[in-house]
N, C-alpha and C positions, 0 to 999 in steps of 0.2 A: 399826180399833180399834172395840171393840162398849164398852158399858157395861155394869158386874157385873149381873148376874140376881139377884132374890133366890132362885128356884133353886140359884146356885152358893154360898152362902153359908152358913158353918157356923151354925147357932141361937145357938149361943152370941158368937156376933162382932155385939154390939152397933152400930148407925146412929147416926152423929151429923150433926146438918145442919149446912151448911156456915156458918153464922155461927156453930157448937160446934167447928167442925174450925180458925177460925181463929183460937181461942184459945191452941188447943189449937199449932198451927203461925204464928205471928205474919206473914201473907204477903199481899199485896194482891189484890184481887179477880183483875186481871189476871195474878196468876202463878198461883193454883187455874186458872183457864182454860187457862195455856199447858201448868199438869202433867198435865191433863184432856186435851189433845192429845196431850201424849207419853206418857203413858201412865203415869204415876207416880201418878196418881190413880185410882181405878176407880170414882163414882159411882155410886149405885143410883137410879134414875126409881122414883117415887112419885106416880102424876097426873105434876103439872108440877114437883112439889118434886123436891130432890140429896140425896142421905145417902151419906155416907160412912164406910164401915164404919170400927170404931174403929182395925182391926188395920192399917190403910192409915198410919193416922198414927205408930203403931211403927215401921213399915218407913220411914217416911219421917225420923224421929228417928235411926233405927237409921243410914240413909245419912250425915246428915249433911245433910241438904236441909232450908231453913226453920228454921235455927238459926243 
């Protein structure tokens, strides 16, 4: 599993970092890490900082994961 590119990323699919993603998704450090392995997450690398596109957390709503 790679991390999203901001290449692969529409313009319009706003970043949110991950202490806006866990508002957003009420879930504990250690379960963004385990979706980040499975792949329910797709990060973007900034330097050293995570963003996660907004539309990650739709899809993530949408499942039913983090609610």
């Amino acid at each position: 599993m790679s991390d999203t590119t901001i290449e692969n990323l529409r313009v319009e699919d706003p970043l949110i970092t991950i202490k806006q993603f866990k508002g957003h998704v009420p879930v504990s450090d250690a379960t963004i890490w385990r979706w980040e392995k499975k792949g329910y997450i797709r990060p973007v690398r900034i330097g050293s900082r995570k963003f996660v596109p907004l539309s990650q957390v739709e899809e993530l709503k949408r499942d039913g994961r983090g609610l």
